[in-house]
C-alpha positions as CSV (number, residue, x, y, z in Angstrom):
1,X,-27.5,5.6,4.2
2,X,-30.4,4.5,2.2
3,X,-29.3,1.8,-0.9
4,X,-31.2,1.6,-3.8
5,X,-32.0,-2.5,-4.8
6,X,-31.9,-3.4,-7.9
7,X,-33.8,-6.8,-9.5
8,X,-31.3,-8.9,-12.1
9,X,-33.9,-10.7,-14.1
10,X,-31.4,-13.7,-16.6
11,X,-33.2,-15.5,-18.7
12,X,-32.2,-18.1,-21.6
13,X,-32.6,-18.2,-25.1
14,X,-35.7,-18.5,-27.2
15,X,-36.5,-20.2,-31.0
16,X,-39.4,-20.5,-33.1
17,X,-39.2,-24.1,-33.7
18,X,-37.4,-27.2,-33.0
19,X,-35.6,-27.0,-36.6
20,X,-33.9,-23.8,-35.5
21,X,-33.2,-25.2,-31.6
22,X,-31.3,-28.1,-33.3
23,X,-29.6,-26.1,-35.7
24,X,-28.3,-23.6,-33.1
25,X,-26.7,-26.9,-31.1
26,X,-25.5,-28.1,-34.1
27,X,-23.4,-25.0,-35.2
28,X,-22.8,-23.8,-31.6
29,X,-19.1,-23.2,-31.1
30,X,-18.1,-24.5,-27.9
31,X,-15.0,-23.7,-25.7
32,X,-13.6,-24.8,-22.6
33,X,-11.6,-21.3,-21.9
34,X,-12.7,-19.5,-18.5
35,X,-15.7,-17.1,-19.3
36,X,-15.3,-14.1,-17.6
37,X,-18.9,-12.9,-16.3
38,X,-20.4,-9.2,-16.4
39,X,-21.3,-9.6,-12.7
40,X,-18.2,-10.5,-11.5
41,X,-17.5,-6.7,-10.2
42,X,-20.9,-5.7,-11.0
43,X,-21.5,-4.6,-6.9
44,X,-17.9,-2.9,-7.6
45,X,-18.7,-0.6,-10.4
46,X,-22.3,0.5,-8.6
47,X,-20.7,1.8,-5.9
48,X,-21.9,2.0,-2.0
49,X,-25.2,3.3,-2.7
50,X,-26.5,0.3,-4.4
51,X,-27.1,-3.2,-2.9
52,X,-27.0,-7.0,-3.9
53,X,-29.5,-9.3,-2.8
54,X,-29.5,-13.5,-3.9
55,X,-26.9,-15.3,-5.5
C-alpha cells in the first residue's frame, strides 16, 4: 500500500522588537501542569495510509 508523507514544519514565535520580546516574558503566564501535545495521536487520527518520518 502506497503512504502518503507528510512534512511537519514547527517553528517559534516572532516580535518586532526587543520592547515587545521582553514584554511578552514579562506577562507570560507560566505553569508547571502536563501539556498535552497535538501530536501525541497525530499518526492515530491519519490513519494507515499516512506515514511518520523524524522525531
Amino acid at each position: 500500500m502506497k503512504k502518503i508523507q507528510i512534512l511537519m514544519v514547527h517553528g517559534g514565535m516572532t516580535f518586532k522588537n526587543e520592547k515587545d520580546y521582553l514584554h511578552y516574558l514579562k506577562t507570560k503566564k507560566v505553569t508547571t501542569a502536563k501539556k498535552i501535545y497535538w501530536d501525541v495521536d497525530f499518526e492515530e487520527k491519519l490513519g494507515k495510509g499516512f506515514v511518520r518520518n523524524g522525531g
